[in-house]
C-alpha positions as CSV (number, residue, x, y, z in Angstrom):
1,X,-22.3,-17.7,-7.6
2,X,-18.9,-18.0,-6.3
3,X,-17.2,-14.7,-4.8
4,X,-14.1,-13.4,-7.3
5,X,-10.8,-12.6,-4.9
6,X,-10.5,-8.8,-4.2
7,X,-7.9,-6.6,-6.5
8,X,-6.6,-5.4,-2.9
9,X,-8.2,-6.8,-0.1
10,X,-7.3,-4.1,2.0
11,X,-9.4,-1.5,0.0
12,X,-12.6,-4.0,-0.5
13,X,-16.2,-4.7,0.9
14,X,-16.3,-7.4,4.2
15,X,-18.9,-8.7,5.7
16,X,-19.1,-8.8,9.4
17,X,-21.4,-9.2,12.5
18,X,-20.9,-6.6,14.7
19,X,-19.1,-7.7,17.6
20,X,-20.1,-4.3,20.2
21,X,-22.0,-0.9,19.9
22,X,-20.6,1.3,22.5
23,X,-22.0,4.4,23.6
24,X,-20.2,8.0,22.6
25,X,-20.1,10.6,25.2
26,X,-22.3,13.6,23.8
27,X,-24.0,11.5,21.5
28,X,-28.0,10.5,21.6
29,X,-28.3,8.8,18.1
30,X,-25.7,7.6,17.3
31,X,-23.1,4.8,18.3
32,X,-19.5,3.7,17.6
33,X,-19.0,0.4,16.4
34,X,-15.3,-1.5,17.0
35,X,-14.6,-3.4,13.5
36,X,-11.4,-4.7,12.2
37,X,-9.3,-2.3,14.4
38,X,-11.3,0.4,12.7
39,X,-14.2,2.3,14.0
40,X,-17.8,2.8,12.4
41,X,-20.6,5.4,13.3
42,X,-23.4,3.6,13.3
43,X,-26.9,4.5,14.1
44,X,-27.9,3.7,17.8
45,X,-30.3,1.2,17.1
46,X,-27.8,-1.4,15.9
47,X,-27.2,-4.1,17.9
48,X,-24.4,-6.9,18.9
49,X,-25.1,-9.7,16.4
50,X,-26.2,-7.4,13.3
51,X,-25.0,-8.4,10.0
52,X,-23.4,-5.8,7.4
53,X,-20.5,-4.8,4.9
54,X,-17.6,-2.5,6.1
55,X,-15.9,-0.2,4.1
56,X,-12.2,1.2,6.0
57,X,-10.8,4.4,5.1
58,X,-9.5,5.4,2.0
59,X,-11.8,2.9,0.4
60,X,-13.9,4.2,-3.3
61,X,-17.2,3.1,-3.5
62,X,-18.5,2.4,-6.8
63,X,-20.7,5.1,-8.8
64,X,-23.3,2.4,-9.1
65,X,-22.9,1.6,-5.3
66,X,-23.5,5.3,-4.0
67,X,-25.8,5.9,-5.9
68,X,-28.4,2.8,-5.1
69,X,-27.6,3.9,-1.6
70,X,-27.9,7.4,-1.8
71,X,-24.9,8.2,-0.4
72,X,-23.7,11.1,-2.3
73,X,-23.8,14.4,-1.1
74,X,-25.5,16.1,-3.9
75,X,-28.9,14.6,-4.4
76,X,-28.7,14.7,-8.1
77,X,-26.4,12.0,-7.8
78,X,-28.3,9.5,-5.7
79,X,-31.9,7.5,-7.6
80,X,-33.4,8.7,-5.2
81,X,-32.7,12.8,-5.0
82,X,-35.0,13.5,-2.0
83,X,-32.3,11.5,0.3
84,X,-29.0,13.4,0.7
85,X,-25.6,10.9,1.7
86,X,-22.5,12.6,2.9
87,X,-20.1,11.3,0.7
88,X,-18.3,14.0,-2.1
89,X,-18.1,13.1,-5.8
90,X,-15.0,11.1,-5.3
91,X,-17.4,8.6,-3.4
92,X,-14.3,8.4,-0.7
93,X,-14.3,6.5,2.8
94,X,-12.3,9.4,5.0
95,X,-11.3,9.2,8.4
96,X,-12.8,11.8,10.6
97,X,-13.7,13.3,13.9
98,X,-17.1,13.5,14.5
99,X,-18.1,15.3,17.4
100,X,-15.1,14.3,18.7
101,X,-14.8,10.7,18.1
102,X,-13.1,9.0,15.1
103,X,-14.8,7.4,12.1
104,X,-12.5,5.6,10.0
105,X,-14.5,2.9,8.1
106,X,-18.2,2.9,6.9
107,X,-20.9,0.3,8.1
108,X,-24.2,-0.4,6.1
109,X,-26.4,-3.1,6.0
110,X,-26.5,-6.4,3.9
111,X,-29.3,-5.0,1.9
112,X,-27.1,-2.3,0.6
113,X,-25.8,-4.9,-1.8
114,X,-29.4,-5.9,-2.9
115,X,-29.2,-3.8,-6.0
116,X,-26.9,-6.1,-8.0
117,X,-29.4,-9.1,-7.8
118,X,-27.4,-10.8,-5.5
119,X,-28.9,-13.0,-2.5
120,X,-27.6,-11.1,0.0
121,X,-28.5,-14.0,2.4
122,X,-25.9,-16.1,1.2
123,X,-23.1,-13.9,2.4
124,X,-21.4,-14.8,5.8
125,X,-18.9,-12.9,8.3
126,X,-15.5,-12.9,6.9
127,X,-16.5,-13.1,2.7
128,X,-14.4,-10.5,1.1
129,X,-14.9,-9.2,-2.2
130,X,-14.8,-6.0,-5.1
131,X,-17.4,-6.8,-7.1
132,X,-20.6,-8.8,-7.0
133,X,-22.6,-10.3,-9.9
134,X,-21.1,-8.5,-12.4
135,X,-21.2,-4.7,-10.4
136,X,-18.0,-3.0,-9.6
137,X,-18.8,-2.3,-5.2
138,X,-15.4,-0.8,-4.4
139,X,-11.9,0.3,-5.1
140,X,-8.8,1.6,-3.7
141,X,-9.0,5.2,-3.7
142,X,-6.4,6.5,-6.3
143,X,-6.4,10.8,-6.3
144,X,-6.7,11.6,-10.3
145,X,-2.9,13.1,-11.4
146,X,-2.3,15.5,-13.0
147,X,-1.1,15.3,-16.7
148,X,-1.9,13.0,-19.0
149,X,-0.7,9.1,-20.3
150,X,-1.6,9.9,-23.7
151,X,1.2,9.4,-26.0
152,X,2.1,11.5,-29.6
153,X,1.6,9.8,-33.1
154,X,5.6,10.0,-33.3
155,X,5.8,7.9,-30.1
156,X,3.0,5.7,-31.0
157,X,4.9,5.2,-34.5
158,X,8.0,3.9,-32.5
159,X,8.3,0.7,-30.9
160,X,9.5,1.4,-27.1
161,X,12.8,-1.0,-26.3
162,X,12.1,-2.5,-23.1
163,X,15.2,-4.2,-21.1
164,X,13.4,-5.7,-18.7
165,X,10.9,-8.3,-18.1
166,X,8.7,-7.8,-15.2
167,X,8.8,-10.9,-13.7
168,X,12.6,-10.5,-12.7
169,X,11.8,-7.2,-11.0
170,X,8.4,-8.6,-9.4
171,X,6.2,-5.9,-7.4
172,X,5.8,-6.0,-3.7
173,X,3.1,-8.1,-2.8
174,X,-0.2,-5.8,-1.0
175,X,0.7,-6.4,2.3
176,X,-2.6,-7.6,4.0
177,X,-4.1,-5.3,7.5
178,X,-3.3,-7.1,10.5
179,X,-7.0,-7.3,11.6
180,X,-9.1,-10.0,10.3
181,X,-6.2,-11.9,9.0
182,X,-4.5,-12.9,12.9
183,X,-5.4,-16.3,11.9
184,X,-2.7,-16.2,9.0
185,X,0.1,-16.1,11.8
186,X,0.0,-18.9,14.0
187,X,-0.5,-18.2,17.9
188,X,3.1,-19.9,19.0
189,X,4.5,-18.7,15.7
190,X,7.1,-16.4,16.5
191,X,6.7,-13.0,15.0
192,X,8.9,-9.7,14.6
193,X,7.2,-6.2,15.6
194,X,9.3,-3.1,13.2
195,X,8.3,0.1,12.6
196,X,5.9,0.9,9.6
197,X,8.2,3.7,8.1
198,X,6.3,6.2,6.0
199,X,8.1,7.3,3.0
200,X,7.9,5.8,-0.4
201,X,8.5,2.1,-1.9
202,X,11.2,1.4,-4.1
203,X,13.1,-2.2,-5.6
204,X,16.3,-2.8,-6.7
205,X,17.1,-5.3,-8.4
206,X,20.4,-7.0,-9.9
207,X,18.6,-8.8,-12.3
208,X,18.3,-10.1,-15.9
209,X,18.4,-7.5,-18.7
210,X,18.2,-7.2,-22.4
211,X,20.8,-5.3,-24.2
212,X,20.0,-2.5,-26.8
213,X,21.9,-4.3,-30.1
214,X,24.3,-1.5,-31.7
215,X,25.0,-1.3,-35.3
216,X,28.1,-3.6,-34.7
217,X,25.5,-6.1,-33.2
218,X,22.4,-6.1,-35.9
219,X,25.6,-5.8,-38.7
220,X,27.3,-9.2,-37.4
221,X,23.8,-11.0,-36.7
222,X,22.3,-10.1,-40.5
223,X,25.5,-10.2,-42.8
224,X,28.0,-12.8,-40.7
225,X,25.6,-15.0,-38.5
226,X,27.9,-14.4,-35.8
227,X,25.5,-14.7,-32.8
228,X,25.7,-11.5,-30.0
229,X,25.1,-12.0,-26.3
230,X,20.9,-10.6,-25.9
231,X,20.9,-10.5,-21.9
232,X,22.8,-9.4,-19.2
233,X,22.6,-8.8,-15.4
234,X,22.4,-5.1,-14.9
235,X,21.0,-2.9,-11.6
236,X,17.8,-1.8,-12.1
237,X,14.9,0.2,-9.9
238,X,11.8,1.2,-9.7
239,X,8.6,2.0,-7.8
240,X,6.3,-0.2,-6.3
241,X,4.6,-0.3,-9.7
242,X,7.0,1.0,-12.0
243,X,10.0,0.3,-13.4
244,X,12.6,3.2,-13.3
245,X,15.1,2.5,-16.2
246,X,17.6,5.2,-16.9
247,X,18.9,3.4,-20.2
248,X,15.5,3.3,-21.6
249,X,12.6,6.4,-22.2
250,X,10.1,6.7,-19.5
251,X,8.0,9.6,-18.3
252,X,7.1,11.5,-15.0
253,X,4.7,13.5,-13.8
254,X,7.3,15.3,-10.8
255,X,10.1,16.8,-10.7
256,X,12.1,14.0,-9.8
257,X,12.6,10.3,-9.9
258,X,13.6,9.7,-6.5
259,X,13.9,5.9,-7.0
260,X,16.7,6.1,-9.6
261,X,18.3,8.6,-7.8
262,X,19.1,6.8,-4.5
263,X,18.6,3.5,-6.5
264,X,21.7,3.8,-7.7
265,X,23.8,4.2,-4.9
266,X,23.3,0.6,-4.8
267,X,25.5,0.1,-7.9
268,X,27.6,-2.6,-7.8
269,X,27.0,-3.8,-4.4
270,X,23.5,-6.1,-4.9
271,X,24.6,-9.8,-6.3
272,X,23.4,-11.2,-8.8
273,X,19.9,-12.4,-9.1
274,X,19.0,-10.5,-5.9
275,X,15.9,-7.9,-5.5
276,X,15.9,-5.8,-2.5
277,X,12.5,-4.4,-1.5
278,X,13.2,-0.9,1.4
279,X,11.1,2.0,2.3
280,X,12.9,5.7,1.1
281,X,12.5,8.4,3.8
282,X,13.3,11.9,4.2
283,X,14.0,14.0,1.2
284,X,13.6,14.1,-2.7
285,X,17.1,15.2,-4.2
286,X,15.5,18.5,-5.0
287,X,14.7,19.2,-1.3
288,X,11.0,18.2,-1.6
289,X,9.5,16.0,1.6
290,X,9.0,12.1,0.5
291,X,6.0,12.4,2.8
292,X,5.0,15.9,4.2
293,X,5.1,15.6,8.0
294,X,7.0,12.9,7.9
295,X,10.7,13.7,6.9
296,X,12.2,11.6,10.3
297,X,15.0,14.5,11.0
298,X,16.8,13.2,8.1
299,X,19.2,15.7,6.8
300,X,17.2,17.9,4.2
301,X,17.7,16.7,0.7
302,X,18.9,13.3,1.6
303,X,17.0,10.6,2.2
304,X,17.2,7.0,4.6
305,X,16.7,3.7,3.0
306,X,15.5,0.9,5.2
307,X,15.3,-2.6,3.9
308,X,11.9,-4.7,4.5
309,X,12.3,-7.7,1.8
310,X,15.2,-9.4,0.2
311,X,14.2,-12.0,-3.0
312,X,16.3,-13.8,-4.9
313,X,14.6,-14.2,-8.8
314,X,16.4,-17.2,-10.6
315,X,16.2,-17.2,-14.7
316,X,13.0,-18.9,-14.9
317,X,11.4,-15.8,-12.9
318,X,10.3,-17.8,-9.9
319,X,10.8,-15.9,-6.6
320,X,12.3,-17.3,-3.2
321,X,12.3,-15.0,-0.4
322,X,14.9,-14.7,2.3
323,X,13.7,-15.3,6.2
324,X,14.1,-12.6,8.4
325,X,17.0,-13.8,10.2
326,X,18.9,-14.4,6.4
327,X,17.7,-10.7,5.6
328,X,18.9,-9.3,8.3
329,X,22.2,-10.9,7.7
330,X,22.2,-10.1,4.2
331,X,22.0,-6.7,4.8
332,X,24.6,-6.2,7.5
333,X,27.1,-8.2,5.3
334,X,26.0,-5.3,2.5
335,X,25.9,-2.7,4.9
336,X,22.0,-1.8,4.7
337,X,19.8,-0.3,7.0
338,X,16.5,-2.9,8.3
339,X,12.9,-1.2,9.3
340,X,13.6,-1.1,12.7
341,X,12.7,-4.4,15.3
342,X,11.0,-2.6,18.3
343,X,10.2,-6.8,19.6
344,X,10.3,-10.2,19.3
345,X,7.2,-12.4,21.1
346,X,5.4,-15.1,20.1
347,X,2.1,-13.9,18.4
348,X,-0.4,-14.8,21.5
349,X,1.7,-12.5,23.2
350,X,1.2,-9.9,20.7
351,X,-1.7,-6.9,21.5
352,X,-2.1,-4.2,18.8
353,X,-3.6,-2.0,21.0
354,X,-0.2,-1.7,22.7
355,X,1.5,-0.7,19.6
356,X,-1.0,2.0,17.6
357,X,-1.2,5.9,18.2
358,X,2.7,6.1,19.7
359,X,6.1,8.0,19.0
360,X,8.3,5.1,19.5
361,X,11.5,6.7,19.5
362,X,10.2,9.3,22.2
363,X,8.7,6.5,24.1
364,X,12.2,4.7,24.2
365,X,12.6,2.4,21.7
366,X,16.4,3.5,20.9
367,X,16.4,1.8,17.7
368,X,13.3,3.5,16.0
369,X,13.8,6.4,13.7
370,X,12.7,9.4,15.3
371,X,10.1,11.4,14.0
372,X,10.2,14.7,13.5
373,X,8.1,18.0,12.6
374,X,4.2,18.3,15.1
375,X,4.2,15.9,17.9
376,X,0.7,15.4,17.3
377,X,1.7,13.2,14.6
378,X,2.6,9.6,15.6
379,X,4.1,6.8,13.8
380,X,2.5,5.6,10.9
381,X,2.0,1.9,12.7
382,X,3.6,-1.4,12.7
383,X,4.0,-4.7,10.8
384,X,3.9,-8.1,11.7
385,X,6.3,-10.6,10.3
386,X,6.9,-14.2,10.8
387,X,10.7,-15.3,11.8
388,X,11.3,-19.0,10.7
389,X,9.2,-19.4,7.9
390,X,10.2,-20.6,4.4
391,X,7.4,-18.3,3.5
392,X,7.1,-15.5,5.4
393,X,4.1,-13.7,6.1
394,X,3.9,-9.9,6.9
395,X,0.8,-8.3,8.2
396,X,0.5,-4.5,9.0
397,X,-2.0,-2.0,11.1
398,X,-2.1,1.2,11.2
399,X,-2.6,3.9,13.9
400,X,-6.1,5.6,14.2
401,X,-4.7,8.8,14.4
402,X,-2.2,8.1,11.2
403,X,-5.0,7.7,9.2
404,X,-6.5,11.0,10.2
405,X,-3.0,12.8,8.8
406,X,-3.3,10.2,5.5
407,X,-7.5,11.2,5.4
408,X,-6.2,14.7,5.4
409,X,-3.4,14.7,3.4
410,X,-5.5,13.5,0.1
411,X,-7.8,16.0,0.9
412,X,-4.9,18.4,-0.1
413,X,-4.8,18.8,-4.0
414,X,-1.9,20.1,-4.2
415,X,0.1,17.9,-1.8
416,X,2.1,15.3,-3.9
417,X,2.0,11.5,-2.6
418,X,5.2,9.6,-4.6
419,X,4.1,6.3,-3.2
420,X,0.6,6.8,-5.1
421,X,2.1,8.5,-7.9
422,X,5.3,6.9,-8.4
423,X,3.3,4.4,-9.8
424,X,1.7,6.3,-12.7
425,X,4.6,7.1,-14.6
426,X,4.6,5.3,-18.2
């Protein structure tokens, strides 16, 4: 049976062989274990060359999963209730300290998959996968909103008009983690380094839209054949998985829809055909943090827009994106900010370890933003883009310790996360 690709490969079950198990001060039973620029506790009897499945932080396990495994924390839950796990009911991959050392991802043998009937032995380093014979293993973690999608009878009755098609205001593509897909990027290809802002994604887009026919329009098409103009090109935004039309109903679950808000201060000034793709930081326009910690000392109730991807969408919906040298260009011509270039190297030359866990604006890289609020945070990370490609690949990792803040922040229920959320709204 033939693995099915991942809904988000970033968020799904890989097999490995662990490469080291390194000894932790303080600690007689257990070991940490260096996987996919993540970090595993493992029991201390593993051993360089063992087989298993990793799970990295912010990963769901499946109901079905934990409970073969025993995972969860309250017994009842597990098929067997004698073993106790230590994951909550939300069956979430956290990043942690324990006893001082970090955990961020979630090692376990091969057999751990036995349940589904699956030959287990067939698997190999490197297969990649959500589901297996038919049983749900994993998912990105999603934290429930609150509110509700359902809709009234009186809005069910009426037929919602929709102006655009999704295809000419395409979603960002889930950019892949830099570890355990280097080999994407060749070694001599040359390769960007920018700053992994962390705020909240928004599109905008110049694109093709259908007009809401007026009475003057569905009297001249029904009694005088006179045919009326159906499409137009008209600025529209939205989320990274929503589309935020003003001219048509929508709902939210906030108090603010940020993306039409600073979306439009784009009117008039993207060309036709054009989608830009940027990161919003700072401030909602009701004086609420994007992202709490990290507001970036912009001016409070404003917010910085940084742009990552520029496409162009032709009529027939198929995308072309611009290089980064064009984008860049583009931009300046427009007068748009870029996530910030901290290098240029060929890849070889490139060594994560040398970019995660930093301030780089207090570390003297002039043309980061700057972070503001605890200097115990640190920058969210980094992402690695290719320069002369006529398809460019982008590849991002994450800080250890920024995944301690993110671990932390969806452990607050009442902390509100528009990237996740923004994406709810009907």
């Amino acid at each position: 049976m033939a693995l099915t690709t991942p809904k988000n490969p970033n968020y799904a079950a890989v097999v490995v062989q662990l490469a080291a198990v390194n000894d932790l001060a303080g600690c007689d039973n257990i070991a940490g274990a260096p996987i996919l620029g993540y970090q595993a506790i493992v029991d201390k009897t593993r051993q360089p060359g063992d087989l298993g499945v990793v799970f990295t932080a912010e990963t769901q396990l499946s109901e079905g999963f934990a409970r073969a495994n025993n995972l969860h924390s309250d017994t009842e839950l597990n098929a067997d209730t004698a073993e106790k796990g230590y994951l909550a009911k939300n069956r979430r991959v956290r990043a942690i300290k324990l006893r001082g050392h970090r955990s961020d991802a979630l090692f376990l043998p091969l057999e751990a998959l036995a349940y589904t009937g699956f030959d287990v032995a067939k698997l190999a380093p490197g297969d990649v996968f959500d589901e297996l014979n038919g049983h749900e293993i994993c998912r990105k973690f999603k934290r429930p909103v609150k509110g509700s999608n359902a809709r009234t009878p009186q809005q069910k009755a009426t037929k919602k008009f929709v102006r655009v098609d999704a295809k000419y205001l395409p979603e960002h593509y889930d950019t892949a983690r830099y570890f355990g897909n280097e080999h994407l990027i060749g070694p001599e290809a040359r390769v960007v380094i920018t700053q992994k802002l962390h705020g909240t994604s928004i599109r905008i887009g110049n694109t093709i839209a259908k007009r809401q026919p007026t009475w003057r329009d569905k009297l001249a098409t029904r009694f005088m054949k006179v045919p009326v103009v159906q499409y137009t090109y008209d600025t529209v935004y939205g989320s990274r998985k929503v589309i935020k039309d003003p001219k048509a109903e929508q709902n939210h679950y906030y108090g603010t829809d940020v993306w039409t808000h600073y979306g439009q201060r784009l009117n008039g000034l993207i060309p036709q055909g054009f989608v830009v793709y940027a990161e919003l930081i700072g401030w909602t326009s009701d004086g609420a943090p994007i992202q709490g910690g990290y507001t970036y000392n912009v001016p409070h109730g404003d917010a910085g827009l940084y742009v990552y991807r520029v496409a162009y969408v032709n009529p027939q919906g198929i995308v072309t994106d611009l290089a980064w040298g064009q984008l860049v260009e583009w931009c300046a011509q427009l007068g748009l900010n870029t996530v910030p270039v901290l290098a240029e190297l060929a890849h070889k030359a490139f060594d994560p370890a040398d970019w995660l866990d930093r301030r780089y604006y207090d570390e003297g890289y002039g043309q980061a933003v700057p972070l503001s609020g605890s200097k115990k945070l640190v920058d969210e990370g980094v992402c690695i883009r290719t320069v002369d490609s006529l398809h460019p690949t982008t590849l991002k990792a994450k800080s250890p310790i920024f995944l301690q803040h993110e671990t932390k922040a969806l452990d607050d229920e009442m902390s509100v996360d528009l990237e996740a959320e923004g994406g709810v709204a009907a």
